[in-house]
C-alpha positions in Angstrom: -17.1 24.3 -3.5 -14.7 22.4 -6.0 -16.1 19.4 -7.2 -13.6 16.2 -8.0 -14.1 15.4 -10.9 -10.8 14.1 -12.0 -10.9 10.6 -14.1 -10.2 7.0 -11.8 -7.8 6.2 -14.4 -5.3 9.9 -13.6 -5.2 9.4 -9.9 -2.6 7.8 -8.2 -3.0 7.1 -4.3 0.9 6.7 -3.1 3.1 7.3 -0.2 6.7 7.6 1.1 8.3 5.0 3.0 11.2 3.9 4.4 13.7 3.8 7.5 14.2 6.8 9.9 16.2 9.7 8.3 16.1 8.3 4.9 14.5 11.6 3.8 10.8 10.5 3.4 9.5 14.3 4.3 12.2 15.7 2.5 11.2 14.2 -0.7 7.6 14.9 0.1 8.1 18.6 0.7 10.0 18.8 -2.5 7.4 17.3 -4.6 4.2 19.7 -3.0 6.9 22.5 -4.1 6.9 21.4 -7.6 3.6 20.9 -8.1 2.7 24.0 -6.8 0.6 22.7 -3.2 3.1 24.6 -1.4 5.0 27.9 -2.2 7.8 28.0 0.2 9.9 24.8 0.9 10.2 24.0 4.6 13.0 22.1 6.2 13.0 18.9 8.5 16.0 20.4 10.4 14.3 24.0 11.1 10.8 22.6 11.8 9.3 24.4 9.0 7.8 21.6 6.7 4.4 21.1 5.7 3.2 17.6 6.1 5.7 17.4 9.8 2.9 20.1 11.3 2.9 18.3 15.2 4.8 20.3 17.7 6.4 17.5 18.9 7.5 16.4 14.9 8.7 20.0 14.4 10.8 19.7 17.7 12.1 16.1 17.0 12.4 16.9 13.6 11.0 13.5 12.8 7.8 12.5 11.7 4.6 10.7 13.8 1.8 10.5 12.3 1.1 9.9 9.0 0.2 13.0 6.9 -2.2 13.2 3.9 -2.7 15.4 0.9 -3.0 16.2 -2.6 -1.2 17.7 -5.3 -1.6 18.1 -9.4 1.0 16.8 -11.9 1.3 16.6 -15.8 -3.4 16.6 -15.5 -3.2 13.7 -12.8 -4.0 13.8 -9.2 -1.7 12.5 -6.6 -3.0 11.8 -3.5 0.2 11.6 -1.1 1.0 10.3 2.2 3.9 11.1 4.3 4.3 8.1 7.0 6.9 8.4 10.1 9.9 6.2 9.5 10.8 5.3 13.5 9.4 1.9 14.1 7.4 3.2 17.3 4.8 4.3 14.9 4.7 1.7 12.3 0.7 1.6 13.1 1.0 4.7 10.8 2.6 2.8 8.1 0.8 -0.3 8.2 -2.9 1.7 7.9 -1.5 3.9 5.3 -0.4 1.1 2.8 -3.5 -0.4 3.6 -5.8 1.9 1.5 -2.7 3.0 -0.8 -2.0 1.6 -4.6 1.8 2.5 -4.9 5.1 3.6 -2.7 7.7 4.9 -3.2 10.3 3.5 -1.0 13.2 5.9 -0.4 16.9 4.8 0.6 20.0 6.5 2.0 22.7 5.9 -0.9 25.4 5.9 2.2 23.4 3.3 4.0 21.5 1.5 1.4 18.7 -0.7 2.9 18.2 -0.4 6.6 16.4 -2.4 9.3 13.0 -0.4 9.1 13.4 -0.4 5.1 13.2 -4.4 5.4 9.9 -3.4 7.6 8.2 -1.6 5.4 9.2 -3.6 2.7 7.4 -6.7 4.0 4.3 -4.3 4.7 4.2 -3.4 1.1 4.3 -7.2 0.4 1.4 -8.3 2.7 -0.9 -5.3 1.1 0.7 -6.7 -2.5 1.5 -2.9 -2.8 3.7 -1.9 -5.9 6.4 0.4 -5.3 9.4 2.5 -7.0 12.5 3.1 -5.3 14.2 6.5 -4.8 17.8 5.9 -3.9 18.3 9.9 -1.9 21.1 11.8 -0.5 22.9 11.0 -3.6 25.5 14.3 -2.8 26.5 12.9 0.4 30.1 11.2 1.3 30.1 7.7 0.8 27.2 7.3 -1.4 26.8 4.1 -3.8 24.0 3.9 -6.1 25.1 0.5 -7.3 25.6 -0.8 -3.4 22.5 0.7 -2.6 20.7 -1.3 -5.7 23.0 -4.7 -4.4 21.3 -4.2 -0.9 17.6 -3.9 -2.7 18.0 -7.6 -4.2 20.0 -8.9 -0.8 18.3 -7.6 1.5 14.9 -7.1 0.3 14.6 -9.7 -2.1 13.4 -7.9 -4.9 14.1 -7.2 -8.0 15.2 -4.0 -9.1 15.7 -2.6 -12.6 18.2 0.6 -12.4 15.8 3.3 -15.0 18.4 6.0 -14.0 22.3 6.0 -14.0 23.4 9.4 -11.7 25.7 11.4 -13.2 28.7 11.9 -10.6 28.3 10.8 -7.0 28.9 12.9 -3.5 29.8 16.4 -3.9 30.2 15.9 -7.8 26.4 14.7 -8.3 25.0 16.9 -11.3 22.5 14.8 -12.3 21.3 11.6 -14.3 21.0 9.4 -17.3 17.2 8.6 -18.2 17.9 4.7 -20.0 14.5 5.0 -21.6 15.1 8.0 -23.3 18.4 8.0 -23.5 19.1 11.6 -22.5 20.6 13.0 -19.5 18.8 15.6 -17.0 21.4 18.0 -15.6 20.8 20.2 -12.2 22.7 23.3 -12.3 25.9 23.2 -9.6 23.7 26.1 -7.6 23.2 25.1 -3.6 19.9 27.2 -3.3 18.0 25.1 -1.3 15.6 24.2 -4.9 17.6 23.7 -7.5 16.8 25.2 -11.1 14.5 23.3 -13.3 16.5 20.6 -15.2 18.5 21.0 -18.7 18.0 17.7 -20.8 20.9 17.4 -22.8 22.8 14.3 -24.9 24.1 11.5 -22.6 27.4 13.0 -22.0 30.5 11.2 -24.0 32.3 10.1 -20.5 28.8 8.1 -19.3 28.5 6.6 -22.8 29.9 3.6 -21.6 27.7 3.2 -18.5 24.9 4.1 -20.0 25.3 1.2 -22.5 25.7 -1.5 -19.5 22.9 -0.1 -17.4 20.4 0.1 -20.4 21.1 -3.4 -21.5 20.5 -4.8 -18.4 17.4 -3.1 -18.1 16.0 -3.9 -21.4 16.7 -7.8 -21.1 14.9 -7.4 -17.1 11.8 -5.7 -18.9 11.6 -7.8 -22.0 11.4 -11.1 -19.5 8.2 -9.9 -18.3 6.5 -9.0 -22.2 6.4 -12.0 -24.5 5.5 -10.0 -27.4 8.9 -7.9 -26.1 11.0 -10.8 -25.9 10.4 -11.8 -29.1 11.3 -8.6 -31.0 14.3 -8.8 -28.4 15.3 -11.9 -29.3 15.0 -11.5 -33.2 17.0 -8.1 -33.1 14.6 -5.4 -33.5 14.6 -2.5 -31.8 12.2 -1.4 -29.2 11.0 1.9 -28.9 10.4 4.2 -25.4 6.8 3.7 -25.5 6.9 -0.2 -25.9 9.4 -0.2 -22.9 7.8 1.8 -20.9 4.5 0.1 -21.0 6.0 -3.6 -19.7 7.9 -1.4 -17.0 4.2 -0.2 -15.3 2.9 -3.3 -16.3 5.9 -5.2 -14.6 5.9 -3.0 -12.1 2.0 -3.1 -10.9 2.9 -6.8 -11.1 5.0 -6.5 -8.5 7.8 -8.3 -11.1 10.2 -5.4 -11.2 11.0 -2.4 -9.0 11.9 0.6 -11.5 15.0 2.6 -9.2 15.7 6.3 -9.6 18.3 8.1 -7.8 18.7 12.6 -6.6 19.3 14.4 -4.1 15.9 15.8 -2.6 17.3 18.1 -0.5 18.5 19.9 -3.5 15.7 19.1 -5.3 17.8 17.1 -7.7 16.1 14.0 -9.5 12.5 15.0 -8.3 10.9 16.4 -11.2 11.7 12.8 -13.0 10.4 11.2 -9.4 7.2 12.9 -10.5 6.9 11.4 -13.8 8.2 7.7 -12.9 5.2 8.2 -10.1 2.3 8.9 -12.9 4.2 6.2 -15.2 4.8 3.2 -13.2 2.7 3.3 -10.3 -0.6 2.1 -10.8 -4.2 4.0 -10.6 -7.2 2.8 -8.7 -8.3 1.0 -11.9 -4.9 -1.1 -12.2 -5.2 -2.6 -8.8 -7.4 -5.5 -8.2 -10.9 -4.9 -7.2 -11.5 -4.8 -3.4 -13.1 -7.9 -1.8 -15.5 -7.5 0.8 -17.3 -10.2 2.9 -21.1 -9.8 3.2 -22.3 -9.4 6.2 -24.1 -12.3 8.2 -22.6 -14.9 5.5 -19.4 -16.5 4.2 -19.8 -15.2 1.0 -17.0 -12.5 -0.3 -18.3 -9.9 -3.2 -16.1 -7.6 -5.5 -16.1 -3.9 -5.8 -15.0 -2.3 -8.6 -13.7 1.4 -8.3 -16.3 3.0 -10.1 -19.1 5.4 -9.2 -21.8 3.1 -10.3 -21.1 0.3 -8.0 -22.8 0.4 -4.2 -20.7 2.5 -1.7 -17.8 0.9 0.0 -15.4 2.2 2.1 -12.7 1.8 4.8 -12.1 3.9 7.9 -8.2 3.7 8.6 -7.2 6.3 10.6 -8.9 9.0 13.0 -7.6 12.2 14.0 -9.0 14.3 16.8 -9.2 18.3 15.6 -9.1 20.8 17.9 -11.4 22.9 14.9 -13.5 20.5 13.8 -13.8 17.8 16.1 -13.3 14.3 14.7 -11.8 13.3 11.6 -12.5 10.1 9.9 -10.0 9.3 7.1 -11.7 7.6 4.3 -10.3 5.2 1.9 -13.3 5.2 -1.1 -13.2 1.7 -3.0 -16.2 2.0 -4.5 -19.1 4.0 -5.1 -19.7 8.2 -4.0 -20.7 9.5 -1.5 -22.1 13.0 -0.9 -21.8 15.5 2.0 -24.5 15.1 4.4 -25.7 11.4 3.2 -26.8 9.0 6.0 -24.4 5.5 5.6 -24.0 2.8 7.5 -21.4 1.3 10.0 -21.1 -2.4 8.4 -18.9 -3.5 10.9 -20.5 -2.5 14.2 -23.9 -2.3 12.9 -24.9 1.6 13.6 -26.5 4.5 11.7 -24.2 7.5 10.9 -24.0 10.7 9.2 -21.5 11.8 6.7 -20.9 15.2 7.5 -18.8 17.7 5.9 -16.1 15.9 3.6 -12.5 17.2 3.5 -9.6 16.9 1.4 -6.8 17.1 3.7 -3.4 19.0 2.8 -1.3 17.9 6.5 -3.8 19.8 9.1 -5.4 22.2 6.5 -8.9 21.2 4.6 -10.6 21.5 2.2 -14.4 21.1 2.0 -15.8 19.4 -0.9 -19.6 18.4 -1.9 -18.7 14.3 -3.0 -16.1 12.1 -3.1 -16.2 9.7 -5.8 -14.0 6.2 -6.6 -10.8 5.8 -5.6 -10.2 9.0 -3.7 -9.0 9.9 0.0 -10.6 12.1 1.9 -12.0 13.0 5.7 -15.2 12.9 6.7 -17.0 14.9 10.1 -19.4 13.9 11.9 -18.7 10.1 12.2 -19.5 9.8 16.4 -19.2 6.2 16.1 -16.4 5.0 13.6 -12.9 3.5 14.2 -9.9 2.5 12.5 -10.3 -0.5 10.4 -14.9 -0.1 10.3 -16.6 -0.2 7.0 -18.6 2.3 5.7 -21.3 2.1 3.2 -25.2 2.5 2.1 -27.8 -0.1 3.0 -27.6 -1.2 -0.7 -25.6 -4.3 -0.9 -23.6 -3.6 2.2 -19.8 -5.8 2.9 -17.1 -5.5 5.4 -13.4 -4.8 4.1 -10.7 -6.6 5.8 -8.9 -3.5 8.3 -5.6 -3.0 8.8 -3.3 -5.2 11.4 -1.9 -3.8 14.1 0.6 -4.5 16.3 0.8 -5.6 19.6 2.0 -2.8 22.4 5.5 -4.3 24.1 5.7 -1.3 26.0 4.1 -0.4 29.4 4.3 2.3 32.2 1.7 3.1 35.3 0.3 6.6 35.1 -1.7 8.8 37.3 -3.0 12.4 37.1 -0.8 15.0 39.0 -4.3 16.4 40.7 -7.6 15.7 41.4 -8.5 18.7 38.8 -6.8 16.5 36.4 -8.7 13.1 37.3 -11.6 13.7 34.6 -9.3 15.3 31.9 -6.7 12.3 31.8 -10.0 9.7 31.4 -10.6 11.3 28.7 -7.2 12.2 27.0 -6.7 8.7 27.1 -9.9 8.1 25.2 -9.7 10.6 22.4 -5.7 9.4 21.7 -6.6 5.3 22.0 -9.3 6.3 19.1 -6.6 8.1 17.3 -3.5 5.2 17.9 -4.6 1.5 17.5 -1.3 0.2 18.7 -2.3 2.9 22.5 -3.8 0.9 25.0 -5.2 1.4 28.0 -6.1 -1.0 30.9 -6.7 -0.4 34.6 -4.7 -2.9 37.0 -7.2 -4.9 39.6 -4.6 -5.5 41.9 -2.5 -3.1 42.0 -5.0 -0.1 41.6 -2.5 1.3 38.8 -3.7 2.9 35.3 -1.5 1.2 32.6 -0.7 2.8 29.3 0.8 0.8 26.8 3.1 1.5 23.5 5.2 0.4 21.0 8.4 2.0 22.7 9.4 4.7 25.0 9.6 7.0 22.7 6.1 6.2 21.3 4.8 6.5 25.4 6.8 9.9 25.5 4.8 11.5 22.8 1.9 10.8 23.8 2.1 11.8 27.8 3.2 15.0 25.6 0.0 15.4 24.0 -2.2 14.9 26.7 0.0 17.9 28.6 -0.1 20.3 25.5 -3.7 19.4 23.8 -5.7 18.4 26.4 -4.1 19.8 29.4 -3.3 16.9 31.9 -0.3 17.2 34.1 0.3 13.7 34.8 2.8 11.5 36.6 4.4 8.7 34.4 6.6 5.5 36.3 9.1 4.4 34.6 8.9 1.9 31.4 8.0 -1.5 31.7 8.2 -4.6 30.1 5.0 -5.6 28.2 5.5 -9.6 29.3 2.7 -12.6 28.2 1.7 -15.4 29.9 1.1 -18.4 27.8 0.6 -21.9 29.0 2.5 -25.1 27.5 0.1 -28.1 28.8 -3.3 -28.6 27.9 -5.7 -29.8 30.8 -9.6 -30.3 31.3 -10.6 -27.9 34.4 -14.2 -27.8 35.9 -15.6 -24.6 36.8 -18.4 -24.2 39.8 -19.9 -20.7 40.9 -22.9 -21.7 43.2 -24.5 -19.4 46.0 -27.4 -20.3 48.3 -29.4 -16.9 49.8 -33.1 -16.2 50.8 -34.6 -15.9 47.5 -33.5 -16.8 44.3 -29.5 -18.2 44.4 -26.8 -18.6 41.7 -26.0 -21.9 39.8 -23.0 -22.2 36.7 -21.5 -24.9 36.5 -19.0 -25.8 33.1 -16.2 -27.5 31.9 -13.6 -26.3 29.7 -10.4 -27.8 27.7 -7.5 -25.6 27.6 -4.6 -25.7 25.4 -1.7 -24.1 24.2 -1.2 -23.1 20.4 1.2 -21.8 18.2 3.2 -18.6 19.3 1.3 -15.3 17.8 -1.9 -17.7 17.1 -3.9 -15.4 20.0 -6.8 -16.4 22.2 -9.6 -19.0 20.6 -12.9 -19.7 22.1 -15.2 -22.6 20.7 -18.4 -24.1 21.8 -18.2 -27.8 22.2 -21.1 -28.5 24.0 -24.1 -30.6 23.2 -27.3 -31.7 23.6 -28.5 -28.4 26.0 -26.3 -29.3 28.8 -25.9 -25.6 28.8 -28.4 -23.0 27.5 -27.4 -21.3 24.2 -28.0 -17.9 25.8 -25.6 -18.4 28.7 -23.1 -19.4 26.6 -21.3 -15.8 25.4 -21.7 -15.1 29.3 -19.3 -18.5 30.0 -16.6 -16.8 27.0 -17.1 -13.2 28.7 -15.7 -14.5 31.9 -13.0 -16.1 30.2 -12.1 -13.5 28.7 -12.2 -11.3 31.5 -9.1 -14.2 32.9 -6.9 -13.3 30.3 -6.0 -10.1 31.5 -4.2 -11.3 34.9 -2.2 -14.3 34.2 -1.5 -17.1 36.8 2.3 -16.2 37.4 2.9 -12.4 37.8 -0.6 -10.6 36.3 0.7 -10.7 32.4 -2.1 -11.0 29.9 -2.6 -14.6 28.6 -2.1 -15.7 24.8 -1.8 -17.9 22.5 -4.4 -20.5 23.8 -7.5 -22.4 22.8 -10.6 -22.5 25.7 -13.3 -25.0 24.6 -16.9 -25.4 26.8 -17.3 -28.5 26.5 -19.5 -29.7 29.3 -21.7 -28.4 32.8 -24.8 -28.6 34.0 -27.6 -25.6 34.8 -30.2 -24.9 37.0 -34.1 -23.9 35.4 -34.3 -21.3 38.7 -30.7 -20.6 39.5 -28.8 -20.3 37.0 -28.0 -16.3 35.2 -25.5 -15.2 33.3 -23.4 -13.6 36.1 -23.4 -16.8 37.6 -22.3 -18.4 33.9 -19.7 -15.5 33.9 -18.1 -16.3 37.1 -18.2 -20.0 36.5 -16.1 -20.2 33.3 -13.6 -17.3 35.5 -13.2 -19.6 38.1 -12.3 -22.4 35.7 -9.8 -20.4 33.7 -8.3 -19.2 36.7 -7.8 -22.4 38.0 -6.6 -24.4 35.0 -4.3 -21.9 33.7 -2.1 -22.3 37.2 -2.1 -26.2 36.1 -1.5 -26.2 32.4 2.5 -25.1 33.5 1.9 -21.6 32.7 5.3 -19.9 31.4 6.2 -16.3 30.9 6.7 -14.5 27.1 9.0 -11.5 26.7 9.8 -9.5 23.5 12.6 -10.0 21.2 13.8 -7.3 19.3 16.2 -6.9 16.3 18.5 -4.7 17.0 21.2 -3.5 14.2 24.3 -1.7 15.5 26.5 0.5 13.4 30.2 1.2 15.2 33.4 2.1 14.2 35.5 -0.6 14.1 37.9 -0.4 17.2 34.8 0.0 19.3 33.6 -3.5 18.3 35.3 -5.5 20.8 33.4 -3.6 24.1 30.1 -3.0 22.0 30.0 -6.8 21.5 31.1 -7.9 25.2 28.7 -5.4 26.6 25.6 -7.0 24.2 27.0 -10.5 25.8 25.8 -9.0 29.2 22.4 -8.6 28.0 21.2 -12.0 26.9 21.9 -11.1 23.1 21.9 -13.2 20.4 24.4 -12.1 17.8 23.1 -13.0 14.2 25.7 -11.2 12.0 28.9 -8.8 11.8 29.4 -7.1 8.5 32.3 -4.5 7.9 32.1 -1.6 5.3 34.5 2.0 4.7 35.8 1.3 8.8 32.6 0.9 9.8 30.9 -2.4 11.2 27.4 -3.4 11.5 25.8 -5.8 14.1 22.9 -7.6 13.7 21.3 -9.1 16.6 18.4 -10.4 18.4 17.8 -8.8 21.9 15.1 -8.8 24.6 13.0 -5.7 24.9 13.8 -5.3 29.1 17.8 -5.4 28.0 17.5 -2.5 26.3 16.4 0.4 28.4 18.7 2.9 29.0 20.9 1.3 26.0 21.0 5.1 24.1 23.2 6.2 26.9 25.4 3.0 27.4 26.3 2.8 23.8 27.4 6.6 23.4 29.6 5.8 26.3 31.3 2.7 25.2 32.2 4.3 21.4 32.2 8.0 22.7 29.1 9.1 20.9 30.3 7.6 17.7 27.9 4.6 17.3 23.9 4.3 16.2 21.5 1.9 16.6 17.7 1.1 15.4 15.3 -1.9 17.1 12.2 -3.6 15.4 9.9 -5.8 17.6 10.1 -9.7 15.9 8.2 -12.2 18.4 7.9 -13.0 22.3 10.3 -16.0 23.5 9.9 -18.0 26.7 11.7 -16.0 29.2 14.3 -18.4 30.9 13.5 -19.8 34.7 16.0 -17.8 36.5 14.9 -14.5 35.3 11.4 -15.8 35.0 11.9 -16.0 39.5 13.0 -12.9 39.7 9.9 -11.2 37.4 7.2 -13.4 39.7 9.0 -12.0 42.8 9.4 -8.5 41.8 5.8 -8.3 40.6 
């Protein structure tokens, strides 16, 4: 067994994202090349790559779920993840840049930023993750590395600080000018699908000029972040590679400045210096701040540092189910080491567990190893009872990290097995891939009898009735997609709640009042406890929040899940013989029930933005059919013939859309949706949901 034993302060935790198609696994295939994790380079288009190992990525040729591994550069270890780009799994993205230090956001330099680049993006920002960008596809037609870095600040709001200038653009791209050093690294003309290892020459005499601009501009953008830089600056002296350098990672771990480097992955141009930009700019495990955890039982919030003396801490944020080995845990380790085979603890739901073997994970290949020490990634087996987003850690000063956020599903269809053979098999299916997918969920319909899966998109609902037929073997039948609508309600009323029956022996007494009211759209459900004086028990009182809970799930109007509102107890009355917690239960169900069909209930449907990119004499019928299907146009921007729509859209408008767009611009046009926020949904479509349903 190989021991890790490689220093907190040479690892770097990073991962690739960006919009669909940017050429995320492309990049990522490239770099395992290099660095010698893989000997062969795959290709997205021929289904061959290493870290896009799921049939159904190899078929789609895009990629799901997010892939983790690890591979050596220049004595430092890289632990890399490969996350999908299509906004059905941004669950994927949002756990990975949970537990990582640094990304590495890759662009298109024909399409510059893109609406799932703004995504991840604002990810990146709500995990204060520092990133580089890698402006790809530098060889293609109609690629702009200064439009590209124009769209970054726009668009992104950020701040980046050109390191590179490329050498040529499209079919001419040879290469580029490294501004720190002041050298150029030239890619022979070759078209092998790996280009030669670079020649570092003089800046050539034609980019002299450019050179100069660019590296001006980034030397005054650096020295504003240094004041011992700024000085020197200022009085005229000159400042060496090393000093600039050093304010760039510091800048850049920040989050000031976002250093911006440009190639061509698919033939491996600009990667090697990818490689060394990652090990200098993005930071280590010892350059982020410590990890806060909250002890448990208390308020109080507790630091760990990443190193192997501290008490163990670590964060579960994704699980995988093997056919070889059985369940995988992924572990994030923040603090501490842990050894194969050492009991922990489940902080957050309060069970024993075992650790298992412990794997380092190159895609769905392993590794075993005998301890994993500070600010390392690995997998663990043998975790029965551990889920995305649970704590892990000894019984020695034990705290809960804060999980990832997920999503909720806006998607839903009915589905049933195709035999009675395949009853059993799809119960379970369901269960192994909702452990697997936070953003999966399951729910069984009361009244209509119906088993509902929902998603974050067709496509995201598609692959996964895909699974279950090739991994687990369920044939099932799937209705068509649905509308995930809300229920929400807009009034706030006092309701009284009263669940009494009278039998032989003992009968059942609840009685409560509760105050319902509406709160701010994506606030969720609140429950408080405003009783007094012992009107009610303090052990029937998570029975009276059960049952209200249990009412969310069918609203008043058409069955919809309920949101966005505050229920508090705050009176009833109890029987010493009577009363139980079923009757408690049903009590505060009746009341909910009830008061929710008072408080002017509404209906809640998603609103997607939706960007639309059309040549421009197909405008005219792309916009008059979006008018048909309650759209609301935000902006039209024209570029090289070609013009982009931005808009805002509801999710039940756009079904079948693929199909209607290639028909109005004759297969010319693309388009990409990202979920925003629910909206009411107006009254006259709101009659004909309730009446349908």
């Amino acid at each position: 067994m190989t021991v890790v034993t490689t220093p907190a302060d040479q690892i770097r935790n990073i991962g690739f994202i960006a919009h669909i198609d940017a050429g995320k696994t492309t990049v990522t295939e490239r770099v395992l090349y290099l660095t010698g994790r893989i000997r062969k380079v795959g290709g997205v288009d021929e289904g061959t790559t290493a870290m896009d190992w799921m049939p159904q990525e190899k078929e789609r040729g895009i990629t799901i779920t997010a892939a983790a591994t690890t591979a050596y550069w220049r004595d430092h270890q890289v632990n890399i993840i490969d996350t999908p780009g299509h906004v059905d799994f941004t669950a994927e993205v949002e756990r990975s840049l949970r537990v990582l230090d640094g990304g590495i956001v890759v662009l298109d330099a024909v399409a510059g930023v893109q609406p799932q680049s703004e995504t991840v993006w604002r990810q990146a920002d709500t995990y204060n993750v520092p990133r580089i960008c890698f402006v790809n596809k530098m060889d293609r037609v109609g690629a702009s590395y200064e439009r590209t870095i124009e769209s970054v600040r726009r668009r992104l709001k950020g701040n980046p600080v050109a390191v590179q200038v490329p050498i040529g653009e499209e079919d001419e791209f040879r290469g580029v000018v490294d501004l720190i050093e002041g050298q150029a690294i030239m890619y022979s003309d070759g078209r092998d699908d790996v280009a030669d290892p670079p020649e570092l020459m003089p800046v050539p005499p034609e980019y002299e000029r450019a050179y100069q601009d660019y590296r001006q501009e980034m030397i005054e953008k650096i020295v504003e972040t240094d004041e011992a830089l700024l000085i020197k600056y200022l009085e005229g002296e000159d400042i060496c590679a090393d000093d600039l350098r050093s304010a760039l990672r510091s800048a850049t771990i920040n989050r000031q400045l976002v250093p911006v480097l440009c190639g061509s992955a698919m033939r491996g141009k600009g990667v090697h210096p990818l490689l060394d930009a990652i090990i200098c700019y993005l930071p280590s495990p010892l350059d982020v701040p410590a990890v806060e955890g909250k002890v448990p039982d208390t308020e109080t919030m507790e630091i760990r540092e990443p190193l192997d003396s501290e008490p163990l801490s670590a964060l579960a944020f994704k699980v995988v189910i093997d056919p070889y080995v059985g369940r995988l845990v992924f572990l994030r380790i923040y603090s501490g080491k842990v050894e194969s085979g050492a009991a922990v603890r489940n902080v957050t739901r309060g069970n024993r567990e075992r650790m298992g073997r412990l794997l380092r994970m190159h895609a769905n290949h392993r590794e075993e190893l005998p301890e994993i020490t500070a600010g390392n990634i690995c997998a663990a087996v043998g975790l029965k009872d551990t889920f995305t987003g649970d704590t892990i850690c000894t019984d020695h000063k034990p705290v809960i990290l804060e999980p990832p956020h997920f999503p909720e599903p806006v998607v839903s269809v009915a589905i049933e097995p195709a035999t009675r053979v395949d009853q059993d098999k799809l119960g379970e299916a369901m269960r192994k891939l909702s452990e697997e997918d936070p953003t999966f969920v399951v729910r069984f319909n009361d009244e209509t009898g119906q088993t509902v899966i929902s998603g974050m998109g067709e496509l995201h609902l598609e692959v996964l009735v895909d699974r279950m037929r090739r991994e687990f073997d369920v044939e099932a039948r799937v209705g068509q997609p649905r509308v995930a609508y809300r229920e929400t309600i807009t009034k706030a009323i006092r309701v009284e709640g009263r669940f009494v029956r009278q039998t032989g022996g003992h009968g059942q007494y609840g009685h409560v009042w509760l105050q319902l009211e509406p709160q701010e759209r994506g606030a969720g459900f609140e429950f408080v406890d405003g009783t007094s004086g012992g009107v009610i028990p303090r052990n029937y009182i998570p029975a009276v929040s059960a049952g209200v809970k249990q009412a969310l799930d069918n609203g008043p109007l058409a069955g919809y899940p309920l949101v966005d509102l505050k229920v508090t107890l705050v009176d009833g009355s109890y029987h010493t013989v009577d009363s139980s917690e079923m009757a408690f239960r049903s009590a505060g169900m009746i009341a909910m029930r009830d008061g929710t069909r008072r408080a002017a209930p509404v209906l809640q449907e998603p609103f997607f933005e939706m960007e639309i990119v059309t040549p421009g004499e197909y405008l005219s019928e792309v916009l008059s059919d979006l008018g048909g299907r309650r759209t609301q146009i935000r902006s039209i921007e024209g570029q090289d013939g070609l013009q982009t729509v931005s808009a805002m859209i509801p999710l039940g408008e756009t079904f079948a859309y693929t199909t209607a767009l290639r028909s109005l611009t004759r297969g010319r046009a693309s388009y990409t949706m990202e979920f925003r926020h629910y909206e009411p949904v107006p009254e006259s479509v709101a009659r004909t949901l309730v009446t349908n349903r």
